[in-house]
PDB file with SEQRES, HELIX, SHEET and CRYST1 records, atoms N, CA, C and O in Angstrom:
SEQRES   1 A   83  UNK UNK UNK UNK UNK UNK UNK UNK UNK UNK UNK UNK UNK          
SEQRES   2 A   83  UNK UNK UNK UNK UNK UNK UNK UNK UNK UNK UNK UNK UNK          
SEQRES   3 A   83  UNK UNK UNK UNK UNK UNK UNK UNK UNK UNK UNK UNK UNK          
SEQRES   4 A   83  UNK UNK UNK UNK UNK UNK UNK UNK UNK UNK UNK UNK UNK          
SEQRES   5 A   83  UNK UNK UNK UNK UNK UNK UNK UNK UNK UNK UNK UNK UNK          
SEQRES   6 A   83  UNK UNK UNK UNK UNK UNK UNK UNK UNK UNK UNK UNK UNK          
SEQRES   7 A   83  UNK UNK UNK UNK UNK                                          
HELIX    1 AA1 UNK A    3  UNK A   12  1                                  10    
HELIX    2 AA2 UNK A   20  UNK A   27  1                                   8    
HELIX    3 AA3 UNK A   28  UNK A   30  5                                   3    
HELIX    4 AA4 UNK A   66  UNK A   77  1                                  12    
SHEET    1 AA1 3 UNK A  33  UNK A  34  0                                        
SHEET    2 AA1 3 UNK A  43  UNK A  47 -1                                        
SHEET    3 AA1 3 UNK A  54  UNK A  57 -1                                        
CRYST1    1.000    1.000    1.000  90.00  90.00  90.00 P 1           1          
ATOM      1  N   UNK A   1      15.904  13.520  -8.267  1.00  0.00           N  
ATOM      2  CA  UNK A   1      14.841  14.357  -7.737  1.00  0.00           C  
ATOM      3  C   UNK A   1      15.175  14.691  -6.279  1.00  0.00           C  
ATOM      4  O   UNK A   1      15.928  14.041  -5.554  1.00  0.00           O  
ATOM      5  N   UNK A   2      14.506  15.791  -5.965  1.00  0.00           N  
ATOM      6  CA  UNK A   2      15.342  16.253  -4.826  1.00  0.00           C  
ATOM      7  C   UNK A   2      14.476  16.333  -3.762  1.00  0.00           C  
ATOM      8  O   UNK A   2      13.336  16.472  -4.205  1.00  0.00           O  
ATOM      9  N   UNK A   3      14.505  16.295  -1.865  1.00  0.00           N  
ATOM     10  CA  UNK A   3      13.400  16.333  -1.620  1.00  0.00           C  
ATOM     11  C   UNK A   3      12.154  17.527  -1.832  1.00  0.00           C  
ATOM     12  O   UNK A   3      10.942  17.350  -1.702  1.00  0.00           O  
ATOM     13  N   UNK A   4      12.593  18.295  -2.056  1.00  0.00           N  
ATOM     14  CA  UNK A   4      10.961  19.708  -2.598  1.00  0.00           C  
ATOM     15  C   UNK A   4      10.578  18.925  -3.554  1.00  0.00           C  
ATOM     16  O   UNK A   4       9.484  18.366  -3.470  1.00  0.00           O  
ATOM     17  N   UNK A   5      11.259  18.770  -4.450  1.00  0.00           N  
ATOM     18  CA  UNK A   5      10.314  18.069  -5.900  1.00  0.00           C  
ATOM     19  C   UNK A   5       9.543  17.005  -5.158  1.00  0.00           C  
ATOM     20  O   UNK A   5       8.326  16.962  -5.332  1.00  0.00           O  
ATOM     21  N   UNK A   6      10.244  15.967  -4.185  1.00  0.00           N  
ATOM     22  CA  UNK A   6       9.326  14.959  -3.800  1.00  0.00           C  
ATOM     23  C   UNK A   6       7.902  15.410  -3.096  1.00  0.00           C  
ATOM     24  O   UNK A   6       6.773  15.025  -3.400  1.00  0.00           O  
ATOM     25  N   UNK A   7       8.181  16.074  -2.359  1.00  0.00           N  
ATOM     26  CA  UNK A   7       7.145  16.712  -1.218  1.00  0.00           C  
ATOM     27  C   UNK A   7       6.329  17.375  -2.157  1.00  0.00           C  
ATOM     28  O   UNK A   7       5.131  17.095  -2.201  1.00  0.00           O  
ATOM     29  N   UNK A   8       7.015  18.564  -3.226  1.00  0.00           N  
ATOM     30  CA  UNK A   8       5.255  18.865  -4.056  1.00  0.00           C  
ATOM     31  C   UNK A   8       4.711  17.233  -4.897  1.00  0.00           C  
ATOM     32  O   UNK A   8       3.694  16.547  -4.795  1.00  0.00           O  
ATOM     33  N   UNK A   9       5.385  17.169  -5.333  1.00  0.00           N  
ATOM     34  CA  UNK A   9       4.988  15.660  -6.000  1.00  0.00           C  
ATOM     35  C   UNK A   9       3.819  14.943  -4.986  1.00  0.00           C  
ATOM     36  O   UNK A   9       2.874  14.417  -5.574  1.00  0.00           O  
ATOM     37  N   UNK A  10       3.827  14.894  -3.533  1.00  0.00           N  
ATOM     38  CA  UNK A  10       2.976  14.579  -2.849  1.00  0.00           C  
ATOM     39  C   UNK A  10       1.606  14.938  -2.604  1.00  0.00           C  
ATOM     40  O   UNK A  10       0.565  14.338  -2.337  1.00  0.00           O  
ATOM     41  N   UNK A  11       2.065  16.428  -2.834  1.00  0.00           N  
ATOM     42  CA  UNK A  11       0.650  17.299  -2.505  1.00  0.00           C  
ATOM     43  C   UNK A  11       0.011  17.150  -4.255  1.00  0.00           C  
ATOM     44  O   UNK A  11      -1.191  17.192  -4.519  1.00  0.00           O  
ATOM     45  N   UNK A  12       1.079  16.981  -5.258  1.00  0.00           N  
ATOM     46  CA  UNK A  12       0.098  17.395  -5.957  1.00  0.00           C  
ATOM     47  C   UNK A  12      -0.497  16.326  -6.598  1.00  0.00           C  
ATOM     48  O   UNK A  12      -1.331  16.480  -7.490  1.00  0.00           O  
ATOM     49  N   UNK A  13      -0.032  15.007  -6.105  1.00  0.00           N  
ATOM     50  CA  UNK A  13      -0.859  13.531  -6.441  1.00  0.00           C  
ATOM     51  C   UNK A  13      -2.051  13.691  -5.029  1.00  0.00           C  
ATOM     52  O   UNK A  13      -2.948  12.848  -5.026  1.00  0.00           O  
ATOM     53  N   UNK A  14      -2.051  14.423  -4.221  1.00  0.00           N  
ATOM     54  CA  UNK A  14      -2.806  14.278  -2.792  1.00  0.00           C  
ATOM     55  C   UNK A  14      -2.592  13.026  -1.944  1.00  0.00           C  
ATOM     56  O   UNK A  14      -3.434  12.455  -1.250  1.00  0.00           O  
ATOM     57  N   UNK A  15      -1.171  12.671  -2.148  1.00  0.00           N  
ATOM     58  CA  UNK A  15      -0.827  11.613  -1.086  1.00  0.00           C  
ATOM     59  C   UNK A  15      -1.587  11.754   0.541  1.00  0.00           C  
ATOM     60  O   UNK A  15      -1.746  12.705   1.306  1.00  0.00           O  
ATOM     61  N   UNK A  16      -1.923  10.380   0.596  1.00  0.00           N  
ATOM     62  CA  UNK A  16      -2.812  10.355   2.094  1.00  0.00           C  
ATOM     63  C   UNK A  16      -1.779  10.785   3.382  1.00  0.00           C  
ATOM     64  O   UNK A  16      -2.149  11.300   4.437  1.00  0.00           O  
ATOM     65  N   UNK A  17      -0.107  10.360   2.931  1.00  0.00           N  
ATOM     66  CA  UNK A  17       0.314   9.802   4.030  1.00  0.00           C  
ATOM     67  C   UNK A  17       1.052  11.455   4.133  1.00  0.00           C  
ATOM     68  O   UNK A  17       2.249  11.337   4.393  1.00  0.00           O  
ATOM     69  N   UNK A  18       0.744  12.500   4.033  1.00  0.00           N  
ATOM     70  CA  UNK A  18       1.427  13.980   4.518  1.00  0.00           C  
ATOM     71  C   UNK A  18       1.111  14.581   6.027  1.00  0.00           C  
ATOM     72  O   UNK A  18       0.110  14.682   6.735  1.00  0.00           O  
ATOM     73  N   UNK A  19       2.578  14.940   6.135  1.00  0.00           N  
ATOM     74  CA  UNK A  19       2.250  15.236   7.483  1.00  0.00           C  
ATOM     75  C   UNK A  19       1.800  17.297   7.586  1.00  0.00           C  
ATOM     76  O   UNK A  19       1.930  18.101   6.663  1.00  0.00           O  
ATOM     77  N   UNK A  20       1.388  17.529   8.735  1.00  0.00           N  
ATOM     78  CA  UNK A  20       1.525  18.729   9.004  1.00  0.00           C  
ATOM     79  C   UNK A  20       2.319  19.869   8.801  1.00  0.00           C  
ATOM     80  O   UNK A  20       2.160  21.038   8.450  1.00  0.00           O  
ATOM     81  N   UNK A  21       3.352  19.020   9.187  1.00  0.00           N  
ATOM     82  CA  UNK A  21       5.108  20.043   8.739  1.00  0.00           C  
ATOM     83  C   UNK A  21       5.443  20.277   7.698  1.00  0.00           C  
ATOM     84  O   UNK A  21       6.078  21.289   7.399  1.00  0.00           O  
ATOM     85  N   UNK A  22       4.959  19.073   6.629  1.00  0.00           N  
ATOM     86  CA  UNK A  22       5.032  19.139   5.431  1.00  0.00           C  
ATOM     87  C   UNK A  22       4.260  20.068   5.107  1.00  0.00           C  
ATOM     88  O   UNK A  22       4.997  20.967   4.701  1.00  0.00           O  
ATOM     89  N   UNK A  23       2.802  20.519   5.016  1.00  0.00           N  
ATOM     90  CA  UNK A  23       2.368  21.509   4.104  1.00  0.00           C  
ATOM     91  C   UNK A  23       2.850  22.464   4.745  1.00  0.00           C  
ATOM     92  O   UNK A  23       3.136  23.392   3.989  1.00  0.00           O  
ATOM     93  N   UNK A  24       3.129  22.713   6.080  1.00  0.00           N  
ATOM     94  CA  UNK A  24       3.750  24.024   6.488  1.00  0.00           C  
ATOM     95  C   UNK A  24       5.135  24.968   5.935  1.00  0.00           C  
ATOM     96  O   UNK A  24       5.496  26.116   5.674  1.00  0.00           O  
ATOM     97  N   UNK A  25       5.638  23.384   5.986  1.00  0.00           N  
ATOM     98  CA  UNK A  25       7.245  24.323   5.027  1.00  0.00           C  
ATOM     99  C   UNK A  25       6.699  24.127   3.712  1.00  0.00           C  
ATOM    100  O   UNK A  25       7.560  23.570   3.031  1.00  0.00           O  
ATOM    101  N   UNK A  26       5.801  24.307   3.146  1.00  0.00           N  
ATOM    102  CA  UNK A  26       5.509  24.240   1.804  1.00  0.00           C  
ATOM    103  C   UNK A  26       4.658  26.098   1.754  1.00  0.00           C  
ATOM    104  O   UNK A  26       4.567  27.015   0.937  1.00  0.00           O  
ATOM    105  N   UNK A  27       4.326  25.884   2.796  1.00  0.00           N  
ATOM    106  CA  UNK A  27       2.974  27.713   2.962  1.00  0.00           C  
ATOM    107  C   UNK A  27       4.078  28.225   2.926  1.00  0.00           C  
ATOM    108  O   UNK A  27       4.300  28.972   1.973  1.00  0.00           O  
ATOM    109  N   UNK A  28       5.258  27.989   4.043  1.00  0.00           N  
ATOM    110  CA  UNK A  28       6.195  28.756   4.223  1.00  0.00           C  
ATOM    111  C   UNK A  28       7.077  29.236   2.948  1.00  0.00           C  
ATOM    112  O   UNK A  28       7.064  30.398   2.542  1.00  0.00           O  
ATOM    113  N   UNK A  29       7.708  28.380   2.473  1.00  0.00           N  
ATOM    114  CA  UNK A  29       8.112  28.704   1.231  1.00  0.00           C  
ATOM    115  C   UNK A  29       7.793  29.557   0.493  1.00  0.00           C  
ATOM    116  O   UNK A  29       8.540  30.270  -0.177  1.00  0.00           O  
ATOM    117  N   UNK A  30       6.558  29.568   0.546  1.00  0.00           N  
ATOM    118  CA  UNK A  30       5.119  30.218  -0.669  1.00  0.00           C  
ATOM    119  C   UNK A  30       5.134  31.592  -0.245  1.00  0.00           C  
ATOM    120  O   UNK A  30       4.715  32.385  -1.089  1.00  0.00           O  
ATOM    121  N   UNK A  31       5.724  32.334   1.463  1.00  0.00           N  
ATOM    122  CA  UNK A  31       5.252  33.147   2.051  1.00  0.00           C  
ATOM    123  C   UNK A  31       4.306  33.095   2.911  1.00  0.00           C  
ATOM    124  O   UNK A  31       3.786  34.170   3.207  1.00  0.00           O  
ATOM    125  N   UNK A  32       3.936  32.176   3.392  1.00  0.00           N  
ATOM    126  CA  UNK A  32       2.510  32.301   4.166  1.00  0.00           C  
ATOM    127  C   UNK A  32       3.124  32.279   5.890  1.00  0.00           C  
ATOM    128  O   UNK A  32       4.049  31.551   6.248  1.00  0.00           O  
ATOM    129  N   UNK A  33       2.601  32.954   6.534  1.00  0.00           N  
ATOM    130  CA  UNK A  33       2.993  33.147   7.895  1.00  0.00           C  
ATOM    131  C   UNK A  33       2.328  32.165   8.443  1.00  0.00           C  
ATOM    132  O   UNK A  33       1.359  31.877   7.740  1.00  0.00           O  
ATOM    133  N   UNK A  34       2.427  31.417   9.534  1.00  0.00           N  
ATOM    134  CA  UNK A  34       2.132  30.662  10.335  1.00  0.00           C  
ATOM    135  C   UNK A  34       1.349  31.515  12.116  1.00  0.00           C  
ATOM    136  O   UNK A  34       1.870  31.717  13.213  1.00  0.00           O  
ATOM    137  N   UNK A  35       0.142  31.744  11.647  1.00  0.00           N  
ATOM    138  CA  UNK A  35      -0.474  32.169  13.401  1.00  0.00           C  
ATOM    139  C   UNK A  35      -0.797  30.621  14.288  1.00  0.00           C  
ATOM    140  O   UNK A  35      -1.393  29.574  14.035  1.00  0.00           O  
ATOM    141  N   UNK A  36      -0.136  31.105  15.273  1.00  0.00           N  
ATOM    142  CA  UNK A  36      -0.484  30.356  16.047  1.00  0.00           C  
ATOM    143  C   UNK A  36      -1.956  30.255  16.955  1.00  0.00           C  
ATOM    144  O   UNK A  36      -2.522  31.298  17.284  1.00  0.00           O  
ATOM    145  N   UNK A  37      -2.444  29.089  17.277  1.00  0.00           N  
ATOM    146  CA  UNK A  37      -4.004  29.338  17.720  1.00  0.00           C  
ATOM    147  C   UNK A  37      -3.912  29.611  19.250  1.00  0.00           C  
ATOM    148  O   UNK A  37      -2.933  29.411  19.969  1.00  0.00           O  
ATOM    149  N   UNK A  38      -4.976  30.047  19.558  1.00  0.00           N  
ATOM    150  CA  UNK A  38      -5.663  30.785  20.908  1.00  0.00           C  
ATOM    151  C   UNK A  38      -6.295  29.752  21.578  1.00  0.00           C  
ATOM    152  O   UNK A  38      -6.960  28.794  21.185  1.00  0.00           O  
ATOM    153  N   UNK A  39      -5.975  30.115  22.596  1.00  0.00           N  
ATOM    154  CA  UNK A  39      -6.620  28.628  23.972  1.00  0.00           C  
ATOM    155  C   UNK A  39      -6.785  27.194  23.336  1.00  0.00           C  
ATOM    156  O   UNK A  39      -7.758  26.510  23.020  1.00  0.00           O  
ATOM    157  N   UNK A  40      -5.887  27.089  23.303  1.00  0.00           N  
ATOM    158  CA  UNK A  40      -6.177  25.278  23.390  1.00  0.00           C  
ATOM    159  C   UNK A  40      -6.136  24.582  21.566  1.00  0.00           C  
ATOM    160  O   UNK A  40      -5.647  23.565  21.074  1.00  0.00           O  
ATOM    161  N   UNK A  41      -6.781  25.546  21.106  1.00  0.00           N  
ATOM    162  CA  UNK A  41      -6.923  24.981  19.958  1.00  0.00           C  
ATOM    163  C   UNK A  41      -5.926  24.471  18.603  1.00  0.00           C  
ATOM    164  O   UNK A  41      -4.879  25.104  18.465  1.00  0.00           O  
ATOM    165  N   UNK A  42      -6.093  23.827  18.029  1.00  0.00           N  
ATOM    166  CA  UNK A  42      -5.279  23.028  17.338  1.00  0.00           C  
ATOM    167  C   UNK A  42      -5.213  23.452  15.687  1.00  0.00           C  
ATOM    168  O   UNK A  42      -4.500  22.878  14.864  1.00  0.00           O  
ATOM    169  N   UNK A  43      -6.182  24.661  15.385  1.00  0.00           N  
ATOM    170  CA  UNK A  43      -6.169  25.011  14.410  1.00  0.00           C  
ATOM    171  C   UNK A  43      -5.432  26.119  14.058  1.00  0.00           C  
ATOM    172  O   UNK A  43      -5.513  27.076  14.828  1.00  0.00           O  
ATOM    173  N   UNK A  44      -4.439  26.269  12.676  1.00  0.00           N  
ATOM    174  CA  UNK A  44      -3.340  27.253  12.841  1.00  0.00           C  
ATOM    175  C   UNK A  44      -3.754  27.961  11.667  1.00  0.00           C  
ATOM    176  O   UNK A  44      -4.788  27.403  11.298  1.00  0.00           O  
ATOM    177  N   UNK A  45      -3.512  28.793  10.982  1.00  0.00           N  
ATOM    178  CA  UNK A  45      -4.059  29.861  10.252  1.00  0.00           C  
ATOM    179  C   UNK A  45      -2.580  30.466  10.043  1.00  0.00           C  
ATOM    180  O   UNK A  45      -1.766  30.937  10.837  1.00  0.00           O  
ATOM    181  N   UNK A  46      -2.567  30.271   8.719  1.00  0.00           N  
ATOM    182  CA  UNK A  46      -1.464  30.348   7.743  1.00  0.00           C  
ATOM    183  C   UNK A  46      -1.958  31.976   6.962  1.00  0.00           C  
ATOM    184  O   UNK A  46      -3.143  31.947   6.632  1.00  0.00           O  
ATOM    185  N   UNK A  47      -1.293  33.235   6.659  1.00  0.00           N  
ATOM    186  CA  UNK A  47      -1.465  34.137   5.705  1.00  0.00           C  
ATOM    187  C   UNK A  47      -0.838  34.840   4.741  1.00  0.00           C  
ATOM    188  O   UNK A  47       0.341  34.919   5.088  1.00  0.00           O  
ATOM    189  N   UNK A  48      -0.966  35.265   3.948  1.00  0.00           N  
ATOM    190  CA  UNK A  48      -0.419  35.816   3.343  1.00  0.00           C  
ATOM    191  C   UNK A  48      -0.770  36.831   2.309  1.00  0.00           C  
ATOM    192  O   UNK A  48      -1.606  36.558   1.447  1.00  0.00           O  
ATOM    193  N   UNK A  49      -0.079  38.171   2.357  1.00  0.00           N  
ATOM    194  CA  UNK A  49      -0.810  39.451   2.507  1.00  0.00           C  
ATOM    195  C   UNK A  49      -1.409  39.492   0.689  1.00  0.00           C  
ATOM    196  O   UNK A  49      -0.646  39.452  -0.276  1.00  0.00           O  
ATOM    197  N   UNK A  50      -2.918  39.580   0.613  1.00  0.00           N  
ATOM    198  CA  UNK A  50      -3.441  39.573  -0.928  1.00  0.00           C  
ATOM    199  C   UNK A  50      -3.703  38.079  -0.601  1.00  0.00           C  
ATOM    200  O   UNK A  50      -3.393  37.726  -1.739  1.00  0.00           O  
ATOM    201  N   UNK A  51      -3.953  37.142  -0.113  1.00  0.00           N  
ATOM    202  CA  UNK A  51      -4.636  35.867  -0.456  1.00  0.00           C  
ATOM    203  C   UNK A  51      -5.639  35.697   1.153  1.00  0.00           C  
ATOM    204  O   UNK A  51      -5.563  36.214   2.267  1.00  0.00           O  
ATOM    205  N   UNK A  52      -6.446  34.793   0.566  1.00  0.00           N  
ATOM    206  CA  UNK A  52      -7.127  34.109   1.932  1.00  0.00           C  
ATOM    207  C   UNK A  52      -6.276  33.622   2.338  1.00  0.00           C  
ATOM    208  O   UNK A  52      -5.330  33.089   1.758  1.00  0.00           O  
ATOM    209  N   UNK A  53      -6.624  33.805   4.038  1.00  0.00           N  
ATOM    210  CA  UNK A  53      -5.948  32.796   5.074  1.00  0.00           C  
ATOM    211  C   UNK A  53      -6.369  31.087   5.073  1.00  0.00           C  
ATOM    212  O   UNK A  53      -7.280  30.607   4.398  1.00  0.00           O  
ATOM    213  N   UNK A  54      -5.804  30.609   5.654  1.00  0.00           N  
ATOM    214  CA  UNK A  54      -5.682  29.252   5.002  1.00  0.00           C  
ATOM    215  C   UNK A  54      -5.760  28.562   6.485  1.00  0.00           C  
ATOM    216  O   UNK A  54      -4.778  28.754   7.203  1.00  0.00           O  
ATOM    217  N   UNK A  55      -6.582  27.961   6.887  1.00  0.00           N  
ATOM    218  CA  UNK A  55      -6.696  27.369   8.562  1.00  0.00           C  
ATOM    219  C   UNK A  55      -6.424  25.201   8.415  1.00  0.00           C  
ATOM    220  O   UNK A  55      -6.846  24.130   7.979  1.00  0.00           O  
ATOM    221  N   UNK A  56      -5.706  25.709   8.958  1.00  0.00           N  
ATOM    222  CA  UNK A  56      -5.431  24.230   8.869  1.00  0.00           C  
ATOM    223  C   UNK A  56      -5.345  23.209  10.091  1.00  0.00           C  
ATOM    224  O   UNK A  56      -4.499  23.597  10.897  1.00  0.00           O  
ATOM    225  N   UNK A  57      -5.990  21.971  10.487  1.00  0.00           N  
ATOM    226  CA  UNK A  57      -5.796  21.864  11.651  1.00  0.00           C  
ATOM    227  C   UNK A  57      -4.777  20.658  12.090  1.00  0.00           C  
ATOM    228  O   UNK A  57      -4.743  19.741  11.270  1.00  0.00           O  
ATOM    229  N   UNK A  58      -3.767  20.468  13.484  1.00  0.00           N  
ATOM    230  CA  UNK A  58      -2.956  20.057  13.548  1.00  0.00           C  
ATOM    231  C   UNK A  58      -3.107  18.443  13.668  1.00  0.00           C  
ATOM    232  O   UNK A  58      -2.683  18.236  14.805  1.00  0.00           O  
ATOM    233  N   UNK A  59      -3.201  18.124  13.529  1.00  0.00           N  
ATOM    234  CA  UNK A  59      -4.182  16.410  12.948  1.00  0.00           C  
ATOM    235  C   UNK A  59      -3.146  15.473  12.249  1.00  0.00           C  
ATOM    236  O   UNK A  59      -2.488  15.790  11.259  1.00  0.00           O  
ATOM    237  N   UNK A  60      -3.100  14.444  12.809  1.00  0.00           N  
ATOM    238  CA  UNK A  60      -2.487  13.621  12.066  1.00  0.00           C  
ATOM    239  C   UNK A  60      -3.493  12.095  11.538  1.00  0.00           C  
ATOM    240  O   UNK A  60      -3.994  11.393  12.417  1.00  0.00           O  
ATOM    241  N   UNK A  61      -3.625  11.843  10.459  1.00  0.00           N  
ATOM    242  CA  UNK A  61      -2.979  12.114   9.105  1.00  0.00           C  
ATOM    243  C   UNK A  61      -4.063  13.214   9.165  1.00  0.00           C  
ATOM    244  O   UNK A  61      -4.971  13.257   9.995  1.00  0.00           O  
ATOM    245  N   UNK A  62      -3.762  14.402   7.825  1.00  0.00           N  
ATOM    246  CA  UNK A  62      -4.044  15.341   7.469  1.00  0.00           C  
ATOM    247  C   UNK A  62      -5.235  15.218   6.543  1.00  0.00           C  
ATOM    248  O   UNK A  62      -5.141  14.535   5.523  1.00  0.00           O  
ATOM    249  N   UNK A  63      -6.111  15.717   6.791  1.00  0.00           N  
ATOM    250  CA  UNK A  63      -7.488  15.268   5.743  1.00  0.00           C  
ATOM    251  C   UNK A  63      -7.486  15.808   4.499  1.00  0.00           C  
ATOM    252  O   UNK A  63      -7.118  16.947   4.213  1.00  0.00           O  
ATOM    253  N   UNK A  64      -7.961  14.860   3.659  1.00  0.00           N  
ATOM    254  CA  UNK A  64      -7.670  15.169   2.372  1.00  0.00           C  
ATOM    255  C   UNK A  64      -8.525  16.601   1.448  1.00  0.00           C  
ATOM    256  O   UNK A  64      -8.543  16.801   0.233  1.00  0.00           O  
ATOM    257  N   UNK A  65      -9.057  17.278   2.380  1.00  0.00           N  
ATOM    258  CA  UNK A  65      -9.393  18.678   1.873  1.00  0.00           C  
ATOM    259  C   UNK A  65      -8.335  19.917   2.080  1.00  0.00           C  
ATOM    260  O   UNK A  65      -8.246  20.951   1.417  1.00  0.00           O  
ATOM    261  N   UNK A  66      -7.586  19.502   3.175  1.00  0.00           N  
ATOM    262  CA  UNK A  66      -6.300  20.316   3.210  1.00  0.00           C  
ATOM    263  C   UNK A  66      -5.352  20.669   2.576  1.00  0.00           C  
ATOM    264  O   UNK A  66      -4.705  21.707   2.440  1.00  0.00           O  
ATOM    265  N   UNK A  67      -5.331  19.187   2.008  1.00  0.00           N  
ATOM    266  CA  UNK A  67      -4.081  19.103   0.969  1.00  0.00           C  
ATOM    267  C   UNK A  67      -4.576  19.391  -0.500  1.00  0.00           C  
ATOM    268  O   UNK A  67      -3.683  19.580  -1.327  1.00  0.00           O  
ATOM    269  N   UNK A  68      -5.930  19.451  -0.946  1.00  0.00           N  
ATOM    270  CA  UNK A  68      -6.260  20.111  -1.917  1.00  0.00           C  
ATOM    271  C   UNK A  68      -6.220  21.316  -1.692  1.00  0.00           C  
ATOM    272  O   UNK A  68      -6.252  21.928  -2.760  1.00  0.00           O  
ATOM    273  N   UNK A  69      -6.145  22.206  -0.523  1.00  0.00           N  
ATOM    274  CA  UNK A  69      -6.256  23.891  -0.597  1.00  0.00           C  
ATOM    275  C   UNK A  69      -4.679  24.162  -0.624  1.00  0.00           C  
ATOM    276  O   UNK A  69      -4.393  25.209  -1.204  1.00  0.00           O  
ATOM    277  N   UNK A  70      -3.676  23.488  -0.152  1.00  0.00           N  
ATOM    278  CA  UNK A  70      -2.604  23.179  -0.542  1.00  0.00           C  
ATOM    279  C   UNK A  70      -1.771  23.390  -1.687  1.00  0.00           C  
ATOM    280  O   UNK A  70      -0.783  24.075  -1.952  1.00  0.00           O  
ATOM    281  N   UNK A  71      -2.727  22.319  -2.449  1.00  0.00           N  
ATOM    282  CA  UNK A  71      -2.014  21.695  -3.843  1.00  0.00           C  
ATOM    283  C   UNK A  71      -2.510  22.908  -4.387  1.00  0.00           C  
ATOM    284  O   UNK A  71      -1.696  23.188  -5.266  1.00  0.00           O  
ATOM    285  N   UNK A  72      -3.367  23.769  -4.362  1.00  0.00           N  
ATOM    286  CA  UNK A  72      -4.264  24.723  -5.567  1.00  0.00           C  
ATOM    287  C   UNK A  72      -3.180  25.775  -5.469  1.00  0.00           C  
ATOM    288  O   UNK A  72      -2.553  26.069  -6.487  1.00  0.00           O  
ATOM    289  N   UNK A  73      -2.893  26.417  -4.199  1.00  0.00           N  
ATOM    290  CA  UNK A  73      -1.965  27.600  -3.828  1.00  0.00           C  
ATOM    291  C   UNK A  73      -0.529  26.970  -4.681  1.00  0.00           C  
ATOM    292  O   UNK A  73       0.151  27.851  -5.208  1.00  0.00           O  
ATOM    293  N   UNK A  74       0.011  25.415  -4.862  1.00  0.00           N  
ATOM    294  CA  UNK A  74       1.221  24.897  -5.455  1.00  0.00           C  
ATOM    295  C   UNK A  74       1.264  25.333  -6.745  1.00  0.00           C  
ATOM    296  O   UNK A  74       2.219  25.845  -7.330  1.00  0.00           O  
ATOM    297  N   UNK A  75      -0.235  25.012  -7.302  1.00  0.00           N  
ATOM    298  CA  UNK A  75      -0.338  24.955  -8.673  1.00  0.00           C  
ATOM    299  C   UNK A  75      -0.057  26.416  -9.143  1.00  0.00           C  
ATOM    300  O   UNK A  75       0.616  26.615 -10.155  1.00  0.00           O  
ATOM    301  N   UNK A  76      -0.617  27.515  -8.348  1.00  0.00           N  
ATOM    302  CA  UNK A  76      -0.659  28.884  -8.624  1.00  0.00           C  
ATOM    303  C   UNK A  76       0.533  29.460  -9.243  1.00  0.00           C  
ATOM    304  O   UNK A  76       0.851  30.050 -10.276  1.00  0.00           O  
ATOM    305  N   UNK A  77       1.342  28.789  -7.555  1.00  0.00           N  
ATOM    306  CA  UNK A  77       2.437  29.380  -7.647  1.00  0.00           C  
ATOM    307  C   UNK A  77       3.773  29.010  -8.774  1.00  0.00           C  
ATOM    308  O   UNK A  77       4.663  29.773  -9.148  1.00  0.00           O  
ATOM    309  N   UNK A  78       3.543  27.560  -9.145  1.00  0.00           N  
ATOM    310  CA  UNK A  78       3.708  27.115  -9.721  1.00  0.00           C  
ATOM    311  C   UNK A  78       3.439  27.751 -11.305  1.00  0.00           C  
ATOM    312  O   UNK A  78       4.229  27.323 -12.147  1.00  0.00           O  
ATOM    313  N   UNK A  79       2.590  28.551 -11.701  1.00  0.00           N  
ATOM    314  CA  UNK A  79       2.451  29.327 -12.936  1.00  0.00           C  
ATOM    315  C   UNK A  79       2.926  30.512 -12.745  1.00  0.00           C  
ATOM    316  O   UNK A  79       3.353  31.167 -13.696  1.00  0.00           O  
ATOM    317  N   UNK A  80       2.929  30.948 -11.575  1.00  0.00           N  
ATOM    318  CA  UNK A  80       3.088  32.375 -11.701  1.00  0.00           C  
ATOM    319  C   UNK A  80       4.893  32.221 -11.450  1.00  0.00           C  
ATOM    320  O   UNK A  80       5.392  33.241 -10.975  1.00  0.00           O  
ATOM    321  N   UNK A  81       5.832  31.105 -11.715  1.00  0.00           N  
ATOM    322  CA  UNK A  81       6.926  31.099 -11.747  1.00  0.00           C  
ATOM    323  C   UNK A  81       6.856  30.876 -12.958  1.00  0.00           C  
ATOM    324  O   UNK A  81       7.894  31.315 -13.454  1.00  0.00           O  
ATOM    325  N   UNK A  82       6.158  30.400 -13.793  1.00  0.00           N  
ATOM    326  CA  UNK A  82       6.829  29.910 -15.478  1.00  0.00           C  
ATOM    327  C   UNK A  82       6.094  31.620 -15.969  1.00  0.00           C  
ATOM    328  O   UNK A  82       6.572  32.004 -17.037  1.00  0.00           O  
ATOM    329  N   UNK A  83       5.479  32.207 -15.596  1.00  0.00           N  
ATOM    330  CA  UNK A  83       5.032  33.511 -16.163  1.00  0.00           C  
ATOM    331  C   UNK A  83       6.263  34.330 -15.804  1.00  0.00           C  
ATOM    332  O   UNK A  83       6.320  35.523 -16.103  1.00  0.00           O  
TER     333      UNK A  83                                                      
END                                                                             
C-alpha cells in the first residue's frame, strides 16, 4: 500500500491523528484551490469551480467535522472514478 492509499484510508476511517497538510494535498489532488485567509485569520477556504467552498481551519489536531467534509468529497470522487 502506498502512501495516498494510506492517507485516504485515514480520512476515510476519520482518523483523529490528521494533520492539516494532509487534507490539503488531498483537496489539492481533487482540484480544490487553496485561498489564503485575510488579516490574521487561520481559516483557509479551499474551491473548486461547480462545488462548495470548503473552509477549513488551521488547527492542530484537526476536528473531526473537517475530516468528514473531507472524507464525503473522497467518497465522491472516488465514484465518479469507477463511473
Amino acid at each position: 500500500m502506498n502512501k495516498w492509499d494510506k492517507l485516504l484510508d485515514k480520512i476515510l476511517s476519520l482518523s483523529k491523528d490528521i494533520r492539516f497538510d494532509e487534507l490539503r494535498k488531498v483537496l489539492e489532488n481533487y482540484g480544490y484551490v487553496m485561498c489564503a485567509p485575510r488579516s490574521g485569520s487561520s481559516h483557509y477556504t479551499f474551491r473548486k469551480s461547480g462545488r462548495s467552498p470548503i473552509t477549513i481551519p488551521k488547527h492542530e489536531p484537526i476536528k473531526k467535522v473537517y475530516v468528514e467534509m473531507v472524507r464525503e468529497i473522497v467518497e465522491e470522487e472516488m465514484q465518479n472514478e469507477d463511473n
